[in-house]
SESELO-42645 format. One record per atom (N, C-alpha, C): residue number from 1; residue in one letter; chain; x, y, z. Coordinates in Angstrom, 2 decimals. Example, Ala and Ser with C-alpha at 12.3 -4.5 7.8 and 13.67 -1.06 7.14 Angstrom:
<nodes>
   n res chain      c1      c2      c3
   1   A     A   13.19   -5.69    7.80
   1   A     A   12.30   -4.50    7.80
   1   A     A   13.20   -3.30    7.80
   2   S     A   12.85   -2.25    7.08
   2   S     A   13.67   -1.06    7.14
   2   S     A   12.90    0.03    7.87
</nodes>
This chain:
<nodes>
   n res chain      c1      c2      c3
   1   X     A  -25.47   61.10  -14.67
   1   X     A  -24.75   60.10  -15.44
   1   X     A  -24.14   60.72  -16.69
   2   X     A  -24.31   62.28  -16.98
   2   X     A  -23.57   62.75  -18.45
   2   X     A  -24.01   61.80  -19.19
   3   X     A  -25.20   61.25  -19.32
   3   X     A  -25.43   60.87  -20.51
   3   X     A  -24.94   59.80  -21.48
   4   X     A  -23.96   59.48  -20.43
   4   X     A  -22.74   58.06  -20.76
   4   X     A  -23.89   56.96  -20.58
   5   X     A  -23.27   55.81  -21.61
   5   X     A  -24.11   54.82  -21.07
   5   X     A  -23.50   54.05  -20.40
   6   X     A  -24.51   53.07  -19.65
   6   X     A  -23.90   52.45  -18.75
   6   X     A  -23.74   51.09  -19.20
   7   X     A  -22.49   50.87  -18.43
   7   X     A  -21.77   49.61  -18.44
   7   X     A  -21.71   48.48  -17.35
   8   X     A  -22.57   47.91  -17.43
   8   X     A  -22.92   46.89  -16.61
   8   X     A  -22.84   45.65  -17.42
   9   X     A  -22.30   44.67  -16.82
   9   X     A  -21.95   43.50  -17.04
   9   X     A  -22.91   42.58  -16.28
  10   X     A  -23.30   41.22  -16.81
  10   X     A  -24.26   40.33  -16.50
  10   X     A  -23.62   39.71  -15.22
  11   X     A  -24.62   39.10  -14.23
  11   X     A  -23.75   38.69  -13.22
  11   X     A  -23.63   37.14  -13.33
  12   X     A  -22.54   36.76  -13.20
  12   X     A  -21.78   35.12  -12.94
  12   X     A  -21.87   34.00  -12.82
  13   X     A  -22.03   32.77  -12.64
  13   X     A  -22.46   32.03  -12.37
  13   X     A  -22.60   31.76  -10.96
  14   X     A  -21.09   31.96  -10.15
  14   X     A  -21.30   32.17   -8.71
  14   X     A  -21.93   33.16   -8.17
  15   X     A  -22.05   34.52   -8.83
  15   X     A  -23.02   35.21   -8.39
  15   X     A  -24.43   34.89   -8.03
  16   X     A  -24.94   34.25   -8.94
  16   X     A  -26.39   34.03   -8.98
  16   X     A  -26.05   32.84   -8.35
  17   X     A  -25.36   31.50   -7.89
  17   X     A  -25.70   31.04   -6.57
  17   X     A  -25.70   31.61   -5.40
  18   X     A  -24.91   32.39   -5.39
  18   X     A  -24.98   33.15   -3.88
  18   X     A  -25.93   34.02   -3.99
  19   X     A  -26.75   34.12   -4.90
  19   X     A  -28.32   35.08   -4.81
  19   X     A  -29.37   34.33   -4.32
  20   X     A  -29.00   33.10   -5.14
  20   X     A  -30.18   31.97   -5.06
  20   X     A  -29.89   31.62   -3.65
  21   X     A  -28.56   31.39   -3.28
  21   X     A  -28.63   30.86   -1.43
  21   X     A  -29.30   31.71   -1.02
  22   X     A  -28.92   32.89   -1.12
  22   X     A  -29.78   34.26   -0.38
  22   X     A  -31.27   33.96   -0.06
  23   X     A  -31.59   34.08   -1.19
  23   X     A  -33.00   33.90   -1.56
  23   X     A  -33.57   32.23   -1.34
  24   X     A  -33.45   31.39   -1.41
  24   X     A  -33.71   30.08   -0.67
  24   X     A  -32.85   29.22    0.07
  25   X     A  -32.45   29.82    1.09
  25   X     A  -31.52   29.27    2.38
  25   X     A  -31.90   27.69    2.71
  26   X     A  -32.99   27.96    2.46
  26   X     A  -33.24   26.45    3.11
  26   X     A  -33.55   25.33    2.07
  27   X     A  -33.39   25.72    0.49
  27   X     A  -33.18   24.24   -0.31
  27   X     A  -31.93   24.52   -0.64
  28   X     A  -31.00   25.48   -0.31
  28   X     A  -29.73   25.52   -0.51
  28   X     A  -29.04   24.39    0.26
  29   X     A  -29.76   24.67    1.71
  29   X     A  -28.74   24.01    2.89
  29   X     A  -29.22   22.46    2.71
  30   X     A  -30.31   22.05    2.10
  30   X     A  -31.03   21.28    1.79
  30   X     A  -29.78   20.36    0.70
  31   X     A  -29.90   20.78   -0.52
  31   X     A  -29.24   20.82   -1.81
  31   X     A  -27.62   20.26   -1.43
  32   X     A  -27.00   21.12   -0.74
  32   X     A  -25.66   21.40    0.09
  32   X     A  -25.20   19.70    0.85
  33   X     A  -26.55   19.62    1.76
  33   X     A  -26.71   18.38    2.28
  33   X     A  -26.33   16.97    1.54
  34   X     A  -27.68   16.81    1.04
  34   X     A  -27.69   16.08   -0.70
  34   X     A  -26.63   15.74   -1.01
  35   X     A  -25.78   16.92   -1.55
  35   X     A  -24.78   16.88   -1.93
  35   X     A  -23.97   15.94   -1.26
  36   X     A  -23.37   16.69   -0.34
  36   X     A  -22.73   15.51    0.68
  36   X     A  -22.66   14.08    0.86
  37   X     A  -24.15   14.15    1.05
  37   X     A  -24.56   12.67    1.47
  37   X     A  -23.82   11.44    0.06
  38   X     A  -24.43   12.31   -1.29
  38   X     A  -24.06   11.55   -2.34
  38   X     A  -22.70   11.31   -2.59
  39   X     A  -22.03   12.28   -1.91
  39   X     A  -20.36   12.23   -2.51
  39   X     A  -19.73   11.19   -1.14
  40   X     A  -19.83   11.14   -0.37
  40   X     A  -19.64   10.73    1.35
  40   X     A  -20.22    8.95    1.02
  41   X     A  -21.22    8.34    0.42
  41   X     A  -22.06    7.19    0.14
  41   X     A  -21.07    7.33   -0.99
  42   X     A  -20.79    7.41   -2.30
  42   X     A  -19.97    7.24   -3.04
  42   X     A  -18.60    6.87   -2.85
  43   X     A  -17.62    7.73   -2.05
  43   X     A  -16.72    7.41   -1.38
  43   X     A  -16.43    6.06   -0.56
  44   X     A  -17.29    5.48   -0.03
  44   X     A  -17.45    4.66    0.87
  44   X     A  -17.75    3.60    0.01
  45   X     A  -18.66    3.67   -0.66
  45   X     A  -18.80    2.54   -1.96
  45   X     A  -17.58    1.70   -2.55
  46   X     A  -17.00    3.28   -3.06
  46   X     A  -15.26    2.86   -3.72
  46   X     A  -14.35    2.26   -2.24
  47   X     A  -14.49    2.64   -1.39
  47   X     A  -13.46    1.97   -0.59
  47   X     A  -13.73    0.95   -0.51
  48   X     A  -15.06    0.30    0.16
  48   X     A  -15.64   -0.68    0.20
  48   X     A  -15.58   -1.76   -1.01
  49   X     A  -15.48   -1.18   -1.84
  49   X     A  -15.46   -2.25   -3.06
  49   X     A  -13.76   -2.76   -3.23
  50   X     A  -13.00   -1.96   -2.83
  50   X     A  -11.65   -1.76   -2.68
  50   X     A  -11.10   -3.03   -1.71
  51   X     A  -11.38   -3.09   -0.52
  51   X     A  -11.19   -3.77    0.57
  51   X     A  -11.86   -4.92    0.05
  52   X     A  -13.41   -5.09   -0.43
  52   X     A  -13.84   -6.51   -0.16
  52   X     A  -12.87   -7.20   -1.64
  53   X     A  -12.64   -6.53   -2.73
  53   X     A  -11.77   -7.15   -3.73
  53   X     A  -10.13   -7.79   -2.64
  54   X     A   -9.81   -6.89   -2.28
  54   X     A   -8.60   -7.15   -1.40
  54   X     A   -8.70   -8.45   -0.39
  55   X     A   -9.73   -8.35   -0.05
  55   X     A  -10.35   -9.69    1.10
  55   X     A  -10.37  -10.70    0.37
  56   X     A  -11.11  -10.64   -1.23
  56   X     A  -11.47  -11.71   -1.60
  56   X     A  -10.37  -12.71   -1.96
  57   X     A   -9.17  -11.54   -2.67
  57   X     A   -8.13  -11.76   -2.88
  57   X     A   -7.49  -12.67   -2.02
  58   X     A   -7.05  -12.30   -0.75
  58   X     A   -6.27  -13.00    0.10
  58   X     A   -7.11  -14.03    0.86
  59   X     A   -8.45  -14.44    0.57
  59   X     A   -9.02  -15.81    0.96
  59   X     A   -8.85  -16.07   -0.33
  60   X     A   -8.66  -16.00   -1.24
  60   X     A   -8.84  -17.07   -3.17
  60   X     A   -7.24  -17.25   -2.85
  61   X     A   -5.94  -16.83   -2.37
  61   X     A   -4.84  -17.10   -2.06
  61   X     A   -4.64  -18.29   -1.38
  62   X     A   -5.19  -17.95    0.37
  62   X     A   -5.55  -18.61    1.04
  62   X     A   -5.90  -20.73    0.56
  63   X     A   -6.84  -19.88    0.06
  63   X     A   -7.52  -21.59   -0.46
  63   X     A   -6.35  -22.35   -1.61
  64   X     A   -5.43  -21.58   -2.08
  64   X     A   -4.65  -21.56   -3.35
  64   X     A   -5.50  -21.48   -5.04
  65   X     A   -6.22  -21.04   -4.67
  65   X     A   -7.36  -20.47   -6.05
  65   X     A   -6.22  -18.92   -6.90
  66   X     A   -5.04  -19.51   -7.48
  66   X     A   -4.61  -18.42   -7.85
  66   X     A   -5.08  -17.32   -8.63
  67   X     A   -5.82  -18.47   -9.90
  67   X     A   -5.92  -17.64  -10.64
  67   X     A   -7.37  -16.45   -9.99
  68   X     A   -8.27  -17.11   -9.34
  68   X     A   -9.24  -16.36   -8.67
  68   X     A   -8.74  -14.92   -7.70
  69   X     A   -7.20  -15.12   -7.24
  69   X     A   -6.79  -14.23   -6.45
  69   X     A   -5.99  -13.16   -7.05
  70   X     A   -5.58  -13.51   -8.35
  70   X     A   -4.73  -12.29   -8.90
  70   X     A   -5.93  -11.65  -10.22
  71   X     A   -6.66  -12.51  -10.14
  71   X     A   -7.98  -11.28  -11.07
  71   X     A   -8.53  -10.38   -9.76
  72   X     A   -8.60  -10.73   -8.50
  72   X     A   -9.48   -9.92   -7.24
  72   X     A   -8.04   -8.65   -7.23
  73   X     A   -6.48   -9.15   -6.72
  73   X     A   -5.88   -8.61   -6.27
  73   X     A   -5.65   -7.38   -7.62
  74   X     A   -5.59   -7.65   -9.23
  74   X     A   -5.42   -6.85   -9.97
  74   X     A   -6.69   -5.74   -9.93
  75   X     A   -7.87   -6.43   -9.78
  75   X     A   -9.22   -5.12   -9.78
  75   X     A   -8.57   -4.41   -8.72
  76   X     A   -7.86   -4.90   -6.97
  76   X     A   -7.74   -3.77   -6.46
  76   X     A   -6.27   -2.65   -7.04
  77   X     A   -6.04   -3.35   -7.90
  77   X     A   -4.85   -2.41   -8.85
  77   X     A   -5.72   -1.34   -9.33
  78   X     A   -6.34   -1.96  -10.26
  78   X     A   -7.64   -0.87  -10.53
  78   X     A   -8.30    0.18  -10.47
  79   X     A   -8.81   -0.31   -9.26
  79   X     A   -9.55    0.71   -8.57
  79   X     A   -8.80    1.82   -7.96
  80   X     A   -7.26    1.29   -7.16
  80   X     A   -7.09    2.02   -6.64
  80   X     A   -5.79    3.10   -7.24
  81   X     A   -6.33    4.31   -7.69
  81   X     A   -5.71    5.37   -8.55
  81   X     A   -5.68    6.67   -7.42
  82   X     A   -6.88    6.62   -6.66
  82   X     A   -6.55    7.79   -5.69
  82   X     A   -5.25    7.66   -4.83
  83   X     A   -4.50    8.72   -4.35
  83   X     A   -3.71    8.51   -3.70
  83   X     A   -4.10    8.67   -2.53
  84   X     A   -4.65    7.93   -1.34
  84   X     A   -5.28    8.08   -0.07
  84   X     A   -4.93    6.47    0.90
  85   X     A   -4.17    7.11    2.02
  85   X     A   -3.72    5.93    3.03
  85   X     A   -3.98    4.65    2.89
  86   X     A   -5.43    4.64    2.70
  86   X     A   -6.04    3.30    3.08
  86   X     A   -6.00    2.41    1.66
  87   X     A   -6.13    3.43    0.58
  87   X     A   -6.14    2.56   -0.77
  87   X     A   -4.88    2.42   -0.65
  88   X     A   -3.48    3.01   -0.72
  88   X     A   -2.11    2.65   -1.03
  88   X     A   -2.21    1.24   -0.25
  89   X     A   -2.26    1.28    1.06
  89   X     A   -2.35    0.08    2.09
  89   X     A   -2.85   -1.07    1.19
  90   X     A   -4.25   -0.99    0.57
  90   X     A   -4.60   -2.16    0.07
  90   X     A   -3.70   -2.43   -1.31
  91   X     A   -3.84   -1.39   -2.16
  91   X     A   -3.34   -1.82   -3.21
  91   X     A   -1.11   -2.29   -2.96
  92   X     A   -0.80   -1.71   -1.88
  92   X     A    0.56   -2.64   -1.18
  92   X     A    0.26   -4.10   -0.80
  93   X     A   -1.08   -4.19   -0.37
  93   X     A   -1.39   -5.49   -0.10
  93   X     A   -1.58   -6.46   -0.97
  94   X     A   -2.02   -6.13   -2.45
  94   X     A   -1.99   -6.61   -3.42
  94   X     A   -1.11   -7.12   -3.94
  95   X     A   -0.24   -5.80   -3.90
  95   X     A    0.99   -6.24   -4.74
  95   X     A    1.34   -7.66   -4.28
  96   X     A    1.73   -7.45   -3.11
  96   X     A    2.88   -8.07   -1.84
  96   X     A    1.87   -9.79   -2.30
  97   X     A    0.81   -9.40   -2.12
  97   X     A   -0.26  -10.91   -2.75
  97   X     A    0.66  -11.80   -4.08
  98   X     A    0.40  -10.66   -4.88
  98   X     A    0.96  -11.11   -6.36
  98   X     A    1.94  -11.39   -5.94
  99   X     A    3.18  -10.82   -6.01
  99   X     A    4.55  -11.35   -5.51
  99   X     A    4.81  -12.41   -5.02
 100   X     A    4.08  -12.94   -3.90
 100   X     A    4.01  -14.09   -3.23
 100   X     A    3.71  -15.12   -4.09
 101   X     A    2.65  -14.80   -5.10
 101   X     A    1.33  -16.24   -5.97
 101   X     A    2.93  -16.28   -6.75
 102   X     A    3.32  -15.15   -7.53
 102   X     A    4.42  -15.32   -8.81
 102   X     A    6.07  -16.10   -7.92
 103   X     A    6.16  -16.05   -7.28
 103   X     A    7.50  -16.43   -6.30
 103   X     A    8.09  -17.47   -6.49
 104   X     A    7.11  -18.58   -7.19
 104   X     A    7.27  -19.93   -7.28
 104   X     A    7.26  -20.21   -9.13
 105   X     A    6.47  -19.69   -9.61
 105   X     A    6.07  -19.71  -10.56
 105   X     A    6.93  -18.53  -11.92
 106   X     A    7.30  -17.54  -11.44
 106   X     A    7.76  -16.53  -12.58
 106   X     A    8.34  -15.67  -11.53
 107   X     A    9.97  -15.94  -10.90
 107   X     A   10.07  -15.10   -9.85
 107   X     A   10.56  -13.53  -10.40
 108   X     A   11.12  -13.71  -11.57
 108   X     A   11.55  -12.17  -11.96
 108   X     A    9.99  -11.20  -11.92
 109   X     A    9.22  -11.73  -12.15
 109   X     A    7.79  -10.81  -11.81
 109   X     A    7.58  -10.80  -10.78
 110   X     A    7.60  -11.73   -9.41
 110   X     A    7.49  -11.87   -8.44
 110   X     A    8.53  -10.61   -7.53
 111   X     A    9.60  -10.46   -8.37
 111   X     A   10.18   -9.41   -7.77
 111   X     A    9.81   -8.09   -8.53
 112   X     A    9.36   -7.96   -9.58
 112   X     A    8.84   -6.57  -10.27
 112   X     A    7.64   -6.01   -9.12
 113   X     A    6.58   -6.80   -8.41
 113   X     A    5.20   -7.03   -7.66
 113   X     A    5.88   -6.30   -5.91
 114   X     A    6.85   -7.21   -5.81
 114   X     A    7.31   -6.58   -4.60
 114   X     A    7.91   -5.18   -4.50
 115   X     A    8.68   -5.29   -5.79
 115   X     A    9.68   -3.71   -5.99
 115   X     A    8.59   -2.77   -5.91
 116   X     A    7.16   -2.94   -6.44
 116   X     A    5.93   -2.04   -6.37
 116   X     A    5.47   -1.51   -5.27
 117   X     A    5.25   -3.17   -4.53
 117   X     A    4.80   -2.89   -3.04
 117   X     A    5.73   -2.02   -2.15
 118   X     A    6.82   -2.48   -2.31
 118   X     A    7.98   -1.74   -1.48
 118   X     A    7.97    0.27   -1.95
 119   X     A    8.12    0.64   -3.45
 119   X     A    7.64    1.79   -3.37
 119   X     A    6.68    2.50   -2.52
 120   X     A    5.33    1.78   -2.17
 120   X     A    4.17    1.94   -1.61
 120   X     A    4.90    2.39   -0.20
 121   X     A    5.16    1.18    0.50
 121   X     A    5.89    1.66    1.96
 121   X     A    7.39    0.92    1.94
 122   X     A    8.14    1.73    1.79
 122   X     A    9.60    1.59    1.54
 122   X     A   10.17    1.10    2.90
 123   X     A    9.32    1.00    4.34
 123   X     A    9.68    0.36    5.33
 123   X     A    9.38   -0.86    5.69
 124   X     A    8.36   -1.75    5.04
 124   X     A    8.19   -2.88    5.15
 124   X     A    9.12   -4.26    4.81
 125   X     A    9.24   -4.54    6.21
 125   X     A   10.60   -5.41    6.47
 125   X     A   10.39   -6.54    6.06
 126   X     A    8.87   -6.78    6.20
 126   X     A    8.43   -8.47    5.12
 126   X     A    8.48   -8.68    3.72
 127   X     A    8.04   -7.43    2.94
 127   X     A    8.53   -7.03    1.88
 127   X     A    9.94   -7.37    1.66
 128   X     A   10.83   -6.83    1.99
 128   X     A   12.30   -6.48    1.96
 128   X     A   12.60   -8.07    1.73
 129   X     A   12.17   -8.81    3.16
 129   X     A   12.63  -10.04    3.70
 129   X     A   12.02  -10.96    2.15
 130   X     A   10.76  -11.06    1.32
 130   X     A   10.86  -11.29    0.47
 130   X     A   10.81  -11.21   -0.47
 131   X     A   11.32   -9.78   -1.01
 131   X     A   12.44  -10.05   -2.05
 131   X     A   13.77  -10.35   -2.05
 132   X     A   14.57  -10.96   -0.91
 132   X     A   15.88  -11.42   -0.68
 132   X     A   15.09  -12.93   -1.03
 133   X     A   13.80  -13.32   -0.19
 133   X     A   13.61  -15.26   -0.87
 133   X     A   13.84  -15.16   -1.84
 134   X     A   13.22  -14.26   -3.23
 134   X     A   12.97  -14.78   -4.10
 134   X     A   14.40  -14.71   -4.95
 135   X     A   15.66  -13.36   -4.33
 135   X     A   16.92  -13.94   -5.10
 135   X     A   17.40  -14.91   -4.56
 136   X     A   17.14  -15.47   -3.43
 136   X     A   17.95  -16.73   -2.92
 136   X     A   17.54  -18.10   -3.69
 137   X     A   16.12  -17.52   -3.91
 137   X     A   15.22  -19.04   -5.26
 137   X     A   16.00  -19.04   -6.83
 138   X     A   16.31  -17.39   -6.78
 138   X     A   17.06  -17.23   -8.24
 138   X     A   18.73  -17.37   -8.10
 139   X     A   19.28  -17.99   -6.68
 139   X     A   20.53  -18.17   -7.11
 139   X     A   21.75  -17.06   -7.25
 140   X     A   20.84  -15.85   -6.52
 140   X     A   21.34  -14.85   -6.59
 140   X     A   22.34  -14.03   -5.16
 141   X     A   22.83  -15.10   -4.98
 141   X     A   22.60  -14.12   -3.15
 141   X     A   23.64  -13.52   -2.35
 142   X     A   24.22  -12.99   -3.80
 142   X     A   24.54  -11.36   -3.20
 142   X     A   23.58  -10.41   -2.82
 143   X     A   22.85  -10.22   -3.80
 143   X     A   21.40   -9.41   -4.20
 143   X     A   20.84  -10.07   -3.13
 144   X     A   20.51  -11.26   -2.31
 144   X     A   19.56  -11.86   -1.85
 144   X     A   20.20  -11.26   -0.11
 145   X     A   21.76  -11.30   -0.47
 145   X     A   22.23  -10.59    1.13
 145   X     A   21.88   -9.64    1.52
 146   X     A   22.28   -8.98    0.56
 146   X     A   21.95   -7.17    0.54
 146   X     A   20.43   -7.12    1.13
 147   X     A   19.33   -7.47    0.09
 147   X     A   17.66   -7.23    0.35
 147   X     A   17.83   -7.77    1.88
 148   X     A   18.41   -8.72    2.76
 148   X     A   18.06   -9.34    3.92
 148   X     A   18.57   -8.20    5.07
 149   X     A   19.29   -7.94    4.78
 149   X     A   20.59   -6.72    5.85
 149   X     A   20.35   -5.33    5.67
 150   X     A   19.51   -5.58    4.65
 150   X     A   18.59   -4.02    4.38
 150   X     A   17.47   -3.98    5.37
 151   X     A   17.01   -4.93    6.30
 151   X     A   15.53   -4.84    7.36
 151   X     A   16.58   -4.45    8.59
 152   X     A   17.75   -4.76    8.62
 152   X     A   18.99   -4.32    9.96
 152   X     A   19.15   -2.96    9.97
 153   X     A   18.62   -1.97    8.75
 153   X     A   19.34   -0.99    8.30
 153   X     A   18.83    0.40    9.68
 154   X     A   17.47    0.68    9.51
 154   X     A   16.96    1.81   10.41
 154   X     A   17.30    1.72   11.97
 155   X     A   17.26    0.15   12.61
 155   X     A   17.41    0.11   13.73
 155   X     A   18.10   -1.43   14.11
 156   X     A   19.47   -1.64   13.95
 156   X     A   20.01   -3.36   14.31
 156   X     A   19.37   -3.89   15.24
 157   X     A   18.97   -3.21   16.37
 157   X     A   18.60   -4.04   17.64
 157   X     A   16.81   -4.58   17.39
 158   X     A   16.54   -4.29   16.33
 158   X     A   14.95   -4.12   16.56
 158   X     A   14.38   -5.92   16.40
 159   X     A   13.63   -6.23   17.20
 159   X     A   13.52   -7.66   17.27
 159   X     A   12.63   -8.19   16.51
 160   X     A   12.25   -7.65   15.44
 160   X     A   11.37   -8.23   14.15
 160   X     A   12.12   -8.22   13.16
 161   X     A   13.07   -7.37   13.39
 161   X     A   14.08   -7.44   11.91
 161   X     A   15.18   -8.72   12.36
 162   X     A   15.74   -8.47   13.71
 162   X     A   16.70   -9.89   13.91
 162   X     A   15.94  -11.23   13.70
 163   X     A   14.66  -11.07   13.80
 163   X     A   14.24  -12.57   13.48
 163   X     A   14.16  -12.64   12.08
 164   X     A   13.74  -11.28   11.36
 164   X     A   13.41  -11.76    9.84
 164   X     A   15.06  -12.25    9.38
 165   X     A   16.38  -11.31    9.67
 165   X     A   17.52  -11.83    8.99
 165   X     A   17.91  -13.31    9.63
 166   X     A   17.61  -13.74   11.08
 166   X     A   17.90  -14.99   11.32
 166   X     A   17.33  -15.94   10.12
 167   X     A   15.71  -15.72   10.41
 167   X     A   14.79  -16.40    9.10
 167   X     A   15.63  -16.73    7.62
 168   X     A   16.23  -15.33    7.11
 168   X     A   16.89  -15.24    6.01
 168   X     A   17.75  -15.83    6.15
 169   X     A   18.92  -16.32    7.06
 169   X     A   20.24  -17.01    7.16
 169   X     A   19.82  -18.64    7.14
 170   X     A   18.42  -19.00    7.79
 170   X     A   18.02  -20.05    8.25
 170   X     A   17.75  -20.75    6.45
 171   X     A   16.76  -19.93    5.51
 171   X     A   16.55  -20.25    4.34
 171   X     A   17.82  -20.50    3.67
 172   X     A   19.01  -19.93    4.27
 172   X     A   20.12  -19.77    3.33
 172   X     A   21.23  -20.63    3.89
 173   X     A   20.28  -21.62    4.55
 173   X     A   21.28  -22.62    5.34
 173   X     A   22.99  -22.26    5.74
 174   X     A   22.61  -21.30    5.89
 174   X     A   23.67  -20.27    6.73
 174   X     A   23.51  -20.39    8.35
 175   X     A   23.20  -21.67    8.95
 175   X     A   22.92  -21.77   10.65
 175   X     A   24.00  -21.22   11.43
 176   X     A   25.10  -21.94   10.64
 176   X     A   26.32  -21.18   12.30
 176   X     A   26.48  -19.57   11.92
 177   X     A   26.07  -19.18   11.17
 177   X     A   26.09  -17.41   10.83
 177   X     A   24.87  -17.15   11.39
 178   X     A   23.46  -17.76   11.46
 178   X     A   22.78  -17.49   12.20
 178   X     A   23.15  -17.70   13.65
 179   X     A   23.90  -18.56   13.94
 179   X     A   23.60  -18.70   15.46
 179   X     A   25.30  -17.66   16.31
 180   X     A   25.86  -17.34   15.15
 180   X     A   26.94  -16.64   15.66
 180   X     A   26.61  -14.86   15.59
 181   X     A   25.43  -14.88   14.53
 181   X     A   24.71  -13.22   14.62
 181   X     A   23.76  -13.22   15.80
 182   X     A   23.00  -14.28   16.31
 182   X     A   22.41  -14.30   17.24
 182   X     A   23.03  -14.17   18.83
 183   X     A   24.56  -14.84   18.45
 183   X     A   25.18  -14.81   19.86
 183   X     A   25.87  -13.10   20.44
 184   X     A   26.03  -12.59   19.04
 184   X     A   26.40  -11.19   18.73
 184   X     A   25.33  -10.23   19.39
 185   X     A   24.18  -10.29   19.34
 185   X     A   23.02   -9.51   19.17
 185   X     A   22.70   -9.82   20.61
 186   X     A   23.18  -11.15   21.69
 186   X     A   22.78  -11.34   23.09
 186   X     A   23.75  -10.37   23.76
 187   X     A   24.89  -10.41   22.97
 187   X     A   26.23  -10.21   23.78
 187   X     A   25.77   -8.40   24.29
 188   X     A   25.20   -7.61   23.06
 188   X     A   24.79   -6.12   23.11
 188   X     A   23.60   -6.00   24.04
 189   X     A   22.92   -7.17   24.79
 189   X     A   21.56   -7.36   25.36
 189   X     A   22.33   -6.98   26.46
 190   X     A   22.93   -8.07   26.94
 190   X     A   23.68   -8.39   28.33
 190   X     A   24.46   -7.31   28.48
 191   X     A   25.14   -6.37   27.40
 191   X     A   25.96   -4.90   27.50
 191   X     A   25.03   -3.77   28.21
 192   X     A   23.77   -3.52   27.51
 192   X     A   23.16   -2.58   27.94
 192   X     A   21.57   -3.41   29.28
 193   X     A   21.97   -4.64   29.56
 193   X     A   21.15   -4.48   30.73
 193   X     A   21.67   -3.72   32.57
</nodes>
C-alpha cells in the first residue's frame, strides 16, 4: 500500500439494504410483502372511498337531495387528484352530476361543470348533448347548434349520436328539421343496403 492511506468511504444507505437482504432473506421478503399488502389495502381504500362518495352522490341526486349530492359529488372532486382511469371516470361523473343539479338553477356554472367533464373525456356525446340544453335554456342557440352537431362530428351515421341531435332538434322544437334530418339519414341507409 506505500504507506498511502486508505480511502474508503462509508457504505450507503442502499448498500446496507442490500446487505441486510443478503443477510436476512427471509424478513426481507417478509418486510417486502408487508409492504405491499399495506400500499395495495391503501389503494383500494382510496378508490373505494372514491366510488362509494360517487354512488352516494348519484342516489342523493336521484332522490333530488341536492344539496346532499353536490357535498358527496365535490368530496369525489377531492379525493380524486391521482391521474388514474377509474378516478378520472368518477370524478367525470361528478362533474357531469353537478352540471345537471346547476342546469336549472345557475346554468352558466352548469356549463363551467360540463366544460370540466368534457375535458375529462372529450368524446362524450351526452356531455356534448348537454351542454347544447343548457344554451338552448340560456337562449343561446347558435352556441346551443354548434354543441348539438358537434356529437355528428367523428362519425354522422352513428346511431346514438342521430338520436342525441334528433333529441336536440326535438328540445328545440325544430320537428320538421328533425323529421327532414331523419328522412336524410334513411335515404344513406337504403343507399348502402
Amino acid at each position: 500500500l506505500e504507506s498511502r492511506p486508505i480511502k474508503a468511504k462509508p457504505i450507503g444507505p442502499v448498500g446496507r439494504v442490500g446487505k441486510w437482504i443478503k443477510r436476512q432473506p427471509l424478513l426481507a421478503g417478509l418486510t417486502a410483502f408487508f409492504i405491499y399488502v399495506v400500499l395495495g389495502f391503501t389503494i383500494y381504500c382510496y378508490t373505494a372511498t372514491i366510488k362509494w362518495d360517487l354512488e352516494f352522490g348519484l342516489s342523493s341526486q336521484r332522490m333530488l337531495r341536492f344539496g346532499t349530492a353536490e357535498t358527496a359529488y365535490k368530496e369525489v372532486l377531492k379525493w380524486g387528484i391521482i391521474p388514474h382511469p377509474l378516478i378520472n371516470e368518477a370524478r367525470e361523473q361528478a362533474l357531469t352530476g353537478l352540471g345537471t343539479m346547476y342546469s336549472s338553477v345557475d346554468p352558466e356554472q352548469s356549463l363551467q361543470y360540463f366544460k370540466r367533464a368534457l375535458a375529462i373525456n372529450p368524446k362524450n356525446k351526452g356531455t356534448k348533448l348537454s351542454i347544447a340544453h343548457v344554451y338552448l335554456k340560456l337562449n343561446n342557440h347558435e352556441e346551443s347548434s354548434k354543441w348539438a352537431k358537434s356529437i355528428l362530428t367523428p362519425d354522422p351515421n352513428d346511431v346514438e349520436a342521430i338520436h342525441g341531435y334528433v333529441t336536440f332538434l326535438r328540445w328545440s322544437h325544430a320537428l320538421d328539421q328533425a323529421l327532414a334530418f331523419l328522412a336524410e339519414k334513411s335515404k344513406i341507409v337504403e343507399i348502402k343496403s
